[in-house]
C-alpha positions as CSV (number, residue, x, y, z in Angstrom):
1,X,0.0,0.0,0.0
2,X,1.2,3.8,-1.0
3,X,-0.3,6.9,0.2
4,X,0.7,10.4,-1.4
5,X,-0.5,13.6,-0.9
6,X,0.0,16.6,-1.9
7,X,-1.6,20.7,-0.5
8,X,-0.7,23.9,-2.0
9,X,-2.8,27.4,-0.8
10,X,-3.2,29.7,-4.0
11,X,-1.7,32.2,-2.2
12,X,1.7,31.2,-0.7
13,X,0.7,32.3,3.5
14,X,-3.1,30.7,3.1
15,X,-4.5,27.0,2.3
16,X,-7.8,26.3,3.7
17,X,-7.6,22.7,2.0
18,X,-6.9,19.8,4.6
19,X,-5.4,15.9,3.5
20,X,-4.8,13.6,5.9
21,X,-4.7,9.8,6.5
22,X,-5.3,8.1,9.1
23,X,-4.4,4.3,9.7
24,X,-5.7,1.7,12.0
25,X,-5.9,-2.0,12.2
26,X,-7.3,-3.2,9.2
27,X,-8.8,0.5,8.4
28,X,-7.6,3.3,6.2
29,X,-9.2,6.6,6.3
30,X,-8.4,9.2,4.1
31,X,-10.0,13.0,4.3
32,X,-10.1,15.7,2.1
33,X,-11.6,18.8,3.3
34,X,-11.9,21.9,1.2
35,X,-12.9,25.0,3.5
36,X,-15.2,27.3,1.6
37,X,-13.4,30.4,1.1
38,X,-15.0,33.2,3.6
39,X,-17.7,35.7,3.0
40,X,-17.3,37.4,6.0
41,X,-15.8,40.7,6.9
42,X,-13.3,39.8,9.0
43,X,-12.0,36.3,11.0
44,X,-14.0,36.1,14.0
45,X,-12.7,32.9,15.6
46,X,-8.9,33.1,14.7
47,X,-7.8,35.8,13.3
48,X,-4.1,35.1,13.0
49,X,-5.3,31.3,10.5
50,X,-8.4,32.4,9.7
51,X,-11.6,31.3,10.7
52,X,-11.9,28.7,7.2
53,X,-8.4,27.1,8.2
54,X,-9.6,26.8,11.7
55,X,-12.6,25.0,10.5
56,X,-10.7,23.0,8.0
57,X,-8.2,21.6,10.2
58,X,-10.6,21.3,13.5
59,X,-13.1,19.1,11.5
60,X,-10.1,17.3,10.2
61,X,-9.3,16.4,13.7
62,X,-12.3,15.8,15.3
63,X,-13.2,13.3,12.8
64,X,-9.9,11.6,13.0
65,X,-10.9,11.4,16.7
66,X,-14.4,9.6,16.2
67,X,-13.1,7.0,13.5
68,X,-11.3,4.9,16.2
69,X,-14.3,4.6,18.3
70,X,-16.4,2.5,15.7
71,X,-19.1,4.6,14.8
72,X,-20.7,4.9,11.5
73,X,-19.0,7.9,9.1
74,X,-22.1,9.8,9.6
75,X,-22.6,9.5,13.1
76,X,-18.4,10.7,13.2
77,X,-19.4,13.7,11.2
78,X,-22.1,14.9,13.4
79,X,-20.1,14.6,16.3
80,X,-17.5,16.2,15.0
81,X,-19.4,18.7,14.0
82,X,-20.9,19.2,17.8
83,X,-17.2,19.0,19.3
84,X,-16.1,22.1,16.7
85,X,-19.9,23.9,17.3
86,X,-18.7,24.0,21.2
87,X,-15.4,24.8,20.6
88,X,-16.8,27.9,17.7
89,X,-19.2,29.2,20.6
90,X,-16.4,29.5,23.2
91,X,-13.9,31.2,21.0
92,X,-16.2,33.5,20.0
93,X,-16.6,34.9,23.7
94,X,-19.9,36.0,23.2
95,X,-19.9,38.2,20.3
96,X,-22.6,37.1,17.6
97,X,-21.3,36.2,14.7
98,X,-23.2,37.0,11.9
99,X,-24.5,33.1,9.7
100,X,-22.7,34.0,6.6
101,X,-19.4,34.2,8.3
102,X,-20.2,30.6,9.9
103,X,-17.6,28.3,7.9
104,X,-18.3,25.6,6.1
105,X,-16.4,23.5,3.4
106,X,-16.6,20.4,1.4
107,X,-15.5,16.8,2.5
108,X,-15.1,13.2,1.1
109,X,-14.1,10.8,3.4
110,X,-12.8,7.4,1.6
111,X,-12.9,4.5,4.4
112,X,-10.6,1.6,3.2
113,X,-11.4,-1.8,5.1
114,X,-9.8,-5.1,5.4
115,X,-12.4,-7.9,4.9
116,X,-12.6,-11.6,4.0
117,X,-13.0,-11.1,0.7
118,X,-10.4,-8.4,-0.3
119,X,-11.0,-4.5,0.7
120,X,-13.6,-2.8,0.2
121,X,-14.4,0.8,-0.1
122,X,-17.2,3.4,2.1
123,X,-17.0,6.5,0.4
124,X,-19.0,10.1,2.2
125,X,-19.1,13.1,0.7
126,X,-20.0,16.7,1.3
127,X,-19.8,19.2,-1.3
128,X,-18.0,19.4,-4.8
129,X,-14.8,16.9,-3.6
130,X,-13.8,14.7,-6.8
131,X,-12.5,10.8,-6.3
132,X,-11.6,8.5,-9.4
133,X,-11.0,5.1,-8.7
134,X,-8.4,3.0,-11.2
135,X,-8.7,-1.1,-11.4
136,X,-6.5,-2.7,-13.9
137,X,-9.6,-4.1,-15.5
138,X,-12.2,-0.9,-15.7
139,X,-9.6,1.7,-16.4
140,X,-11.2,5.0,-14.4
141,X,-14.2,5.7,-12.6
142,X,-15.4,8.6,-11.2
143,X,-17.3,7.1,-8.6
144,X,-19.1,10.4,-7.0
145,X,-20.6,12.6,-10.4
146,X,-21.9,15.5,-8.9
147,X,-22.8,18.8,-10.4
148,X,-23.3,22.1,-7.8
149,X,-26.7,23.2,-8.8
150,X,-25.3,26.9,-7.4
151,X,-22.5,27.0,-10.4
152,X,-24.5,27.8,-13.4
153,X,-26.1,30.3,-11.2
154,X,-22.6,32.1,-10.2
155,X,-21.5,31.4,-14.1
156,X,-24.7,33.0,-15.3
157,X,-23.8,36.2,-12.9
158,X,-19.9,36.3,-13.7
159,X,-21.2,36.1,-17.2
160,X,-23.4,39.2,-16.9
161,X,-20.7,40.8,-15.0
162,X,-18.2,40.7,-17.7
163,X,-20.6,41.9,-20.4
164,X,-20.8,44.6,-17.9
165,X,-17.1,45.7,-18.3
166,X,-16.4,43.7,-14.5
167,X,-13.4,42.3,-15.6
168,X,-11.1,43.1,-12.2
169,X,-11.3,39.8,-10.1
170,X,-11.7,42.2,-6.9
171,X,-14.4,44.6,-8.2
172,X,-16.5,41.0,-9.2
173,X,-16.1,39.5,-6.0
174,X,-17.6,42.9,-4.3
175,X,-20.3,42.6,-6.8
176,X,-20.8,39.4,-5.9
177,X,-21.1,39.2,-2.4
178,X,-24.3,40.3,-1.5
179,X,-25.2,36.8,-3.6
180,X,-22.6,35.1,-1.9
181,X,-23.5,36.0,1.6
182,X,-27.1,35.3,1.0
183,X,-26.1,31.6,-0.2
184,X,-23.8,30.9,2.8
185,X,-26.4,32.0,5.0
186,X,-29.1,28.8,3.3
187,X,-26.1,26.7,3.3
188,X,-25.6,27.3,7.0
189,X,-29.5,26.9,7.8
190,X,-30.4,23.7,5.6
191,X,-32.7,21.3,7.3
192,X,-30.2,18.7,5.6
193,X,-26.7,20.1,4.7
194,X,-25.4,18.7,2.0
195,X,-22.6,20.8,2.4
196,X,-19.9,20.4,6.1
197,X,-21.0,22.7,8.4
198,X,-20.6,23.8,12.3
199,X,-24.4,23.2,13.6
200,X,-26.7,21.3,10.8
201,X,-30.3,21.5,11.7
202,X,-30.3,18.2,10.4
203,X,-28.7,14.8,9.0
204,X,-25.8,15.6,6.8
205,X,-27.2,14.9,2.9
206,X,-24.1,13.0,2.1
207,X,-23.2,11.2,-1.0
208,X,-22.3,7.6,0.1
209,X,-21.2,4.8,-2.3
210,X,-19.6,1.2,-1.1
211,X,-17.4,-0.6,-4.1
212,X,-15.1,-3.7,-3.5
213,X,-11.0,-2.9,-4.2
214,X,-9.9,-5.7,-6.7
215,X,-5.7,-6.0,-6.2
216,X,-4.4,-3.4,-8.2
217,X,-6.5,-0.3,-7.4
218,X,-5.9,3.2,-7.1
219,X,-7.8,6.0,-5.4
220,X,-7.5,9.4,-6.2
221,X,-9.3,12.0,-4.0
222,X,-9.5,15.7,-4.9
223,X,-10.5,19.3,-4.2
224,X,-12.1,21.4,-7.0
225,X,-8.9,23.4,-7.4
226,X,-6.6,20.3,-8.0
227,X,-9.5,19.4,-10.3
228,X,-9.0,22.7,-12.4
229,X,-7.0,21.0,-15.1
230,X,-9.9,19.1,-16.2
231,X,-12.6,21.4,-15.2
232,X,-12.3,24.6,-16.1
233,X,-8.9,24.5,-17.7
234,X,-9.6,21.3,-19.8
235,X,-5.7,20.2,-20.2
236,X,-7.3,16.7,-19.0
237,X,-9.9,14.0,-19.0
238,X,-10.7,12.8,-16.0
239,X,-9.0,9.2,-16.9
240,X,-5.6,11.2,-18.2
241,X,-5.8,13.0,-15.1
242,X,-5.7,10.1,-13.1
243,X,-3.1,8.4,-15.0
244,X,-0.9,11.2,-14.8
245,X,-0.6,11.5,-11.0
246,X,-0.3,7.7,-10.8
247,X,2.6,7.8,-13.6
248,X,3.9,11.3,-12.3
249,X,3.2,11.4,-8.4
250,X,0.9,14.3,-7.5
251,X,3.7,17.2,-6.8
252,X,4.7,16.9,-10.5
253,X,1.2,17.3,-11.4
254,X,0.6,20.1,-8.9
255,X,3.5,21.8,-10.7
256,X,1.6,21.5,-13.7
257,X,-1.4,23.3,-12.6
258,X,0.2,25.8,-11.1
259,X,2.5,26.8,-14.0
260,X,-0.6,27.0,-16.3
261,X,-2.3,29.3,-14.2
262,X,0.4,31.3,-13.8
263,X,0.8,31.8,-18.0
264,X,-2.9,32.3,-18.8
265,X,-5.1,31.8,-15.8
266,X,-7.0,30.0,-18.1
267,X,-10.8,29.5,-18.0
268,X,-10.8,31.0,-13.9
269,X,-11.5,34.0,-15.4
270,X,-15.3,32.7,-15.1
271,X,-14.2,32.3,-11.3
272,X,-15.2,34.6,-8.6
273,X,-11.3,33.6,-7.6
274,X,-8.2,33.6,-10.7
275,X,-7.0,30.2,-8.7
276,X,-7.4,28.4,-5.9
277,X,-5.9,25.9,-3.3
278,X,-5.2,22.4,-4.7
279,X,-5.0,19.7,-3.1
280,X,-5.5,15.8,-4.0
281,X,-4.1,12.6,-2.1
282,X,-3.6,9.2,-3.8
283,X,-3.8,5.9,-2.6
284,X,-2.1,3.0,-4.3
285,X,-2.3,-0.6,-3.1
286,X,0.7,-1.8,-4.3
């Protein structure tokens, strides 16, 4: 078995992405956690990380907690969740801070078990996270399509934007944010998140999917910025992209991105942000 992964913030002090594995007897878990970039006016919670990285690494950590007790993925997530909603309240001293500066993020969580019959896969996702799978006989598999309903909505707005003459990243986002702040607030007050948040009013709408591991695989998890070089930038199918990282290692690929979007910038400028943090971790059972 071979684990790689690789992080890189879009700016070189900030990365509100989060990797990690964790391994236990007969269990691998590995999390990806992409905090949603903030909305707010100012950090509220820490203000020398940033309330998103805060969020992004404290979920991370919780939820490593709650996997070695044998609970259920989505029983770990909403008790992770309650353990960073405690820990939010108190840092917070007793200011109110307003919904849309609440952080939340994406997640997918791929649970690797041991069994009888081989290993076997529990994947849980939150938000816009992308995982491929590779088996010598299939090829690749993207085993978790999902389209965010909100994107043609921001696209459509962007678009109207630049017909405008809006063609400053900073003067869009300012545009922008009276939308944005109005969706964080619903994504913060969903009766079912499907989205990782600090307090959901109810079950987390996760994605979950459960696929054997013939000898062979691969596993590829990603954040929407590592998954930039298929969509927007389209230098990649999903397959190639795969193929690369498992030919080139994910840092050579990383290097990849990042040198594109420092030449063009590519089709971002339809994003609210010209690039974003990247990260992706790859698991290999060798």
């Amino acid at each position: 078995m071979r684990v790689q992964t690789v992080s890189s913030g879009a700016e070189s002090d900030a990365n509100e992405d989060v990797v990690v594995f964790h391994e236990a007897p007969g269990r691998l878990d590995l999390l990806v956690i992409d905090g949603g970039t903030s909305v707010a006016e100012r950090h509220y919670i820490d203000p020398e990380r940033g309330d998103v990285v805060w969020f992004a690494q404290g979920f991370a950590d919780q939820l490593v907690r709650y996997a070695d007790t044998g609970l259920a993925q989505h029983e770990c997530a909403h008790r992770a969740a309650a353990s960073l909603h405690e820990e939010f309240i108190r840092r917070a001293g007793g200011i109110e801070v307003p919904l849309h500066a609440w952080p939340i993020g994406a997640m997918t969580w791929a649970r690797i078990e041991d069994g009888e019959q081989g290993r076997r896969l529990r994947l849980y996702s939150l938000g816009d996270c992308t995982t491929l799978l590779y088996t010598p006989e299939a090829g690749v598999a993207d085993l978790d399509p999902f389209v965010n309903p909100q994107e043609a909505v921001l696209q459509a707005e962007i678009a109207r934007l630049l017909a405008q003459g809006v063609t400053d990243a900073a003067q869009r986002r300012a545009r922008l944010l009276p939308m944005l702040r109005a969706r964080r607030e619903a994504q913060n007050s969903w009766p079912s998140p499907s989205i990782l948040c600090l307090k959901p009013a109810g079950p987390f709408a996760a994605r979950t999917v459960e696929h054997e591991l013939p000898p062979g695989s691969s596993l590829l998890v990603m954040t929407d910025g590592f998954y930039r070089l298929v969509e927007p930038y389209g230098l990649y199918t999903s397959e190639e992209l795969a193929l690369r990282c498992l030919d080139l290692g994910l840092d050579a690929v990383l290097d990849e991105l990042r040198a594109y979007e420092r030449v063009s910038f590519g089709g971002a400028a339809l994003a609210v942000k010209r690039a974003d943090d990247a990260s992706a971790i790859l698991w290999q059972a060798v």
